[in-house]
C-alpha positions in Angstrom: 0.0 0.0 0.0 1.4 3.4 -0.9 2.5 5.1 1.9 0.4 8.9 2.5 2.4 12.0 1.2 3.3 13.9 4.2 2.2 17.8 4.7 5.9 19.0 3.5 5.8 17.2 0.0 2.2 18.4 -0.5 4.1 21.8 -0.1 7.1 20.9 -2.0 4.8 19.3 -5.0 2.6 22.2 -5.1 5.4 24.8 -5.0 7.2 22.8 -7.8 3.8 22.8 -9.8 3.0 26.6 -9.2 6.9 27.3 -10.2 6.0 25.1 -13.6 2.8 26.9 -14.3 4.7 29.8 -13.8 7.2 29.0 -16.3 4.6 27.7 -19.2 3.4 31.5 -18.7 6.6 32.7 -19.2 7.1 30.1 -22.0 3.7 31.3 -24.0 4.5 34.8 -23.4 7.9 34.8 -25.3 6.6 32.6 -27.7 3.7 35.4 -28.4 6.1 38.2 -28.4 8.2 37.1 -31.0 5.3 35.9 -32.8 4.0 39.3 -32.5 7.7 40.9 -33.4 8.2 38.7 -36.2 5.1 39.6 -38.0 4.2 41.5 -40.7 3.6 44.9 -39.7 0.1 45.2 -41.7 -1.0 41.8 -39.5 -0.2 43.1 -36.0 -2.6 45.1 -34.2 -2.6 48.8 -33.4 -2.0 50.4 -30.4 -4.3 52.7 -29.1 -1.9 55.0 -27.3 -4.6 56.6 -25.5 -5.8 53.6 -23.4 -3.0 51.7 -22.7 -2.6 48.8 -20.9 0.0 45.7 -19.7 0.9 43.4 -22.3 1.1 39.5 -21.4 0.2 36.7 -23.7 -1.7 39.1 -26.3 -2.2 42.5 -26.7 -4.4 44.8 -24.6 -4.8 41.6 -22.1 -4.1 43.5 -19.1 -1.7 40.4 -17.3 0.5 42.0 -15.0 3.1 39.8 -12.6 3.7 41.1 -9.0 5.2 39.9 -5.6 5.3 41.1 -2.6 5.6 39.6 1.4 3.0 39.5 4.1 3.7 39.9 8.1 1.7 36.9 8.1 2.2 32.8 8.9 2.5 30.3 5.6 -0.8 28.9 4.9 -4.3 29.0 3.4 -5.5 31.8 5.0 -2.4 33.3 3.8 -2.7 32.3 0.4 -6.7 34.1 0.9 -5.0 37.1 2.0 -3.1 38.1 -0.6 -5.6 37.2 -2.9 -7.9 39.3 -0.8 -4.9 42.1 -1.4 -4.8 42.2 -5.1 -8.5 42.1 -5.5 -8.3 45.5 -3.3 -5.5 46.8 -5.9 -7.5 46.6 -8.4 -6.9 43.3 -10.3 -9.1 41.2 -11.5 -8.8 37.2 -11.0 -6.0 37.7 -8.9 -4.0 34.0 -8.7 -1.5 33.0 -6.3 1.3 31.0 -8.1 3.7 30.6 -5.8 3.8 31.3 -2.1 6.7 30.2 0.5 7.6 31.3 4.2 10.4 33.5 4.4 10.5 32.9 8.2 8.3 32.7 11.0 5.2 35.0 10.7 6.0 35.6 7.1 5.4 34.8 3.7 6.1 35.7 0.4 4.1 35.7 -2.5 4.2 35.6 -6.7 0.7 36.6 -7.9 -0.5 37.0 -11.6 -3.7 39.3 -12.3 -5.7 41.3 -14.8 -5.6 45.3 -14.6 -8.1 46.9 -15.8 -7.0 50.0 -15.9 -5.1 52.3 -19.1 -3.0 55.3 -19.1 -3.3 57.9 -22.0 0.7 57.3 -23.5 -0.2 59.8 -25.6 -0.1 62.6 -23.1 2.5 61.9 -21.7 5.1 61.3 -24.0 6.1 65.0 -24.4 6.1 65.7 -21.0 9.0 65.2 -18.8 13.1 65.7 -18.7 14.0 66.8 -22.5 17.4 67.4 -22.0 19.3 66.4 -25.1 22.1 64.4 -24.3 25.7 64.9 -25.5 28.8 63.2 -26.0 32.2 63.8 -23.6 33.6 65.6 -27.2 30.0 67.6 -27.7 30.1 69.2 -24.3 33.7 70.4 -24.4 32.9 71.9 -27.8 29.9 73.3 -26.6 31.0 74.8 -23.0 34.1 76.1 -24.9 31.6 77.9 -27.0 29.0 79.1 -25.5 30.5 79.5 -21.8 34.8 80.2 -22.4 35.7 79.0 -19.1 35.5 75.9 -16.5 32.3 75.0 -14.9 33.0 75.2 -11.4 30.6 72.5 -9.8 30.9 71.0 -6.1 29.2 67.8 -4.8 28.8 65.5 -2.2 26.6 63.0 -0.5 24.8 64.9 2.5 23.3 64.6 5.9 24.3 61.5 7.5 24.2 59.1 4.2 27.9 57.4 4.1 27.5 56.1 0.6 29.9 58.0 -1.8 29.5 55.9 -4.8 27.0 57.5 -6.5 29.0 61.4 -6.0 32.2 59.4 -6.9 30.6 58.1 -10.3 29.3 61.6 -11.8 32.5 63.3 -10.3 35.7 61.4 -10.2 38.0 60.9 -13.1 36.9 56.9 -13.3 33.3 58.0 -13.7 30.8 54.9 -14.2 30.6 51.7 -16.7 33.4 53.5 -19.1 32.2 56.9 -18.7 34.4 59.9 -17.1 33.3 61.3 -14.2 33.1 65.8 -14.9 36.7 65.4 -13.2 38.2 64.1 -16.6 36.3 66.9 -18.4 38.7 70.1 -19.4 35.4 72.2 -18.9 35.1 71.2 -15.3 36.4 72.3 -12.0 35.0 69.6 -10.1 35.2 69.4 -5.7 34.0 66.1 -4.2 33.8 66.8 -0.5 32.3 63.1 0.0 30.2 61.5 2.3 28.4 62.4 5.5 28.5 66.3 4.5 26.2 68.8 6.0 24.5 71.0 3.6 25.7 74.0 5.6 29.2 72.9 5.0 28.4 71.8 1.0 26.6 75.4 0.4 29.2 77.5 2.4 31.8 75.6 0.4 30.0 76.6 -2.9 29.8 80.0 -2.4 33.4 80.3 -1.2 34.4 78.8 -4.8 31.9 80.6 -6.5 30.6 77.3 -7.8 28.1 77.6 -10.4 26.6 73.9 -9.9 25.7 71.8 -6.9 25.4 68.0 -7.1 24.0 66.4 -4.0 23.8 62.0 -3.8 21.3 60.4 -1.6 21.2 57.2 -1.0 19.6 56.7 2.1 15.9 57.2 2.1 14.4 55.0 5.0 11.7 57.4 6.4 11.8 60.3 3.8 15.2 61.1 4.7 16.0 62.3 1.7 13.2 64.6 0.9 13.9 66.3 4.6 17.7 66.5 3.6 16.7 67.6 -0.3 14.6 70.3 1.0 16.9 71.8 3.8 19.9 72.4 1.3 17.7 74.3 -0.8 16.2 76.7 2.4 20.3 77.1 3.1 21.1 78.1 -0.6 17.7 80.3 -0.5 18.8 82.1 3.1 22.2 82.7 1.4 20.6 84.4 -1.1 22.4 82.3 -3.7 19.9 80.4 -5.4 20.4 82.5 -8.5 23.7 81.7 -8.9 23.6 78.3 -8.5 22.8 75.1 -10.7 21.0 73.1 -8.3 20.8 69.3 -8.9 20.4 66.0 -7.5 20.5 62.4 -7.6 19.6 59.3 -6.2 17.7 55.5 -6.8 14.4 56.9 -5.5 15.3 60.9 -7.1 13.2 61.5 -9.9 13.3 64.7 -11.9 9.7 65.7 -11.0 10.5 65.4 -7.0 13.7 67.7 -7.8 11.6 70.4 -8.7 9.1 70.0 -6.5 11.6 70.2 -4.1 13.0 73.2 -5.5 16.6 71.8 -7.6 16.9 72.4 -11.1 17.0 69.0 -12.0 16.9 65.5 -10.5 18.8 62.5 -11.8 17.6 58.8 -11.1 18.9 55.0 -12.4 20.4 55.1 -15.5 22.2 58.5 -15.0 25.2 58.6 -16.2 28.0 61.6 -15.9 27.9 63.2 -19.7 23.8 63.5 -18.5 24.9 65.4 -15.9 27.5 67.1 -17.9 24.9 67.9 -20.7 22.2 69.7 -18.2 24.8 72.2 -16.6 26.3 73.3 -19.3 23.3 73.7 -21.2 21.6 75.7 -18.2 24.1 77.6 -17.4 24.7 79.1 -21.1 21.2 79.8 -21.1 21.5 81.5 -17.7 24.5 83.6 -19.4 23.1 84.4 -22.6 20.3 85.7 -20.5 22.2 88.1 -18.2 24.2 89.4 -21.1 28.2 90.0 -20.3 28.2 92.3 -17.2 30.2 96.0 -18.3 33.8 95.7 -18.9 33.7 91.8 -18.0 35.9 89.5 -20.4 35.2 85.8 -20.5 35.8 84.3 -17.3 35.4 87.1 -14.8 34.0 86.5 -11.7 34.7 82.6 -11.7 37.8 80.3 -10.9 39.9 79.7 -14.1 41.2 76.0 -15.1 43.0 74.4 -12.3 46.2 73.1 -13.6 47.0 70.7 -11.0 44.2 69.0 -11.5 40.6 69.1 -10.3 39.5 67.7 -7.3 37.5 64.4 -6.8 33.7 64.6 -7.7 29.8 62.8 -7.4 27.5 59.7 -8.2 25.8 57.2 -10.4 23.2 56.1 -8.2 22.8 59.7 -7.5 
């Protein structure tokens, strides 16, 4: 007589089932994208770019995958739960495909689901950070041009976040994934004050070089730290009555360019920033800034601003900010 399948390989079998349901998803999916990419462009369907929606097995079907974990014991009930969850989210025939404790009291989840909801692409597309990007060659051409001097620009990670990596990316010679940080740049003047800086130190320090650019990192943002931190630099700059002056910008995983200037910056920099983005958005503002003022009476191309360092510039900010 067979023996009776004990509680942990009714888990294990229906955790290696969900995982191969999971995969025959994954499977059909491909299979109907490059279906899809491989055909004829007068066969496929069109896309209605005012109503949107996730793209699965077939177009317009809605499928979306998430996962997320519960404060809540493996089980049935917990299974319910997040079922229960994604219903209130908004998707239709949500289906758990693959649930597992993480450790006691919790439980992690892989659901699939229908959303019925669209966004109007349409709109949107135009809207946004425009900046058009140029190469390391493009924006010495065009600072030499348009500005006839060294940017001066001053960075640094702020307020008690220790991560430098991001500041050290935009700013330091060996920039990020084969990119120059603004330090290799001739039309930079570039001073990374690193990690852990108060923004009454990074704004005192930008005024005493006459900076015309500050790049803030911020890594840490447990608790809205970094919108606090964001906002008080800006109240400094303001109270110094230097916001005029100075290029405001920031970066950071959860810094978007919409929060940056809701926060007050000039521009906000997020995943996927590299330094000659940076590069590209200073130099461009601040020619604008200068062909608006117009050369102040008896000034001659660099007045008023430090002239190329030939010793070198100093060290400079960050790819994840």
């Amino acid at each position: 007589m067979p023996e009776t399948p004990q509680p942990a390989e009714h888990a294990a079998r229906a955790e290696h089932a969900a995982r191969a349901e999971q995969a025959a998803r994954a499977e059909q999916a491909s299979r109907t994208g490059q279906a899809a990419e491989h055909a004829p462009a007068s066969r496929r369907r069109a896309v209605d770019l005012e109503h949107v929606k996730p793209y699965a097995d077939h177009l317009g079907d809605g499928i979306v995958q998430l996962s997320f974990t519960l404060p809540v014991p493996h089980g049935l009930a917990a299974r319910k739960a997040a079922q229960e969850l994604a219903g209130k989210m908004g998707l239709e025939h949500p289906e758990v495909v693959h649930y597992q404790r993480l450790t006691d009291g919790y439980t992690y989840f892989v659901l699939f689901g229908r959303c019925t909801h669209t966004v109007d692409y349409s709109s949107l597309s135009d809207e946004g950070f425009d900046v058009e990007y140029m190469s390391e060659n493009e924006i010495e051409e065009f600072a030499r041009e348009r500005i006839g001097r060294q940017v001066v620009v001053v960075g640094a990670a702020t307020g008690t976040d220790t991560h430098s990596v991001g500041i050290d990316a935009m700013l330091n010679l060996k920039g990020f994934h084969g990119h120059h940080g603004l330090e290799g740049y001739k039309a930079f003047q570039t001073h990374n004050l690193g990690s852990q800086v108060p923004n009454s130190v990074l704004v005192a320090r930008a005024i005493d070089l006459r900076a015309d650019a500050i790049l803030v990192s911020q890594t840490v943002t447990q608790q809205n730290l970094h919108i606090n931190n964001l906002t008080e630099l800006v109240e400094i700059v303001e109270a110094e009555g230097a916001r005029k002056q100075l290029i405001l910008t920031c970066g950071g995983a959860r810094v978007s360019n919409e929060l940056a200037k809701e926060l007050g910056y000039d521009a906000g920099f997020s995943k996927g920033t590299y330094p000659h983005h940076v590069a590209s958005f200073i130099v461009r503002e601040l020619a604008a800034r200068l062909a608006e003022a117009g050369p102040a009476p008896g000034a001659s191309a660099g007045d008023g601003a430090p002239q190329p360092d030939t010793a070198g510039a100093a060290s400079a900010p960050g790819a994840d900010g």
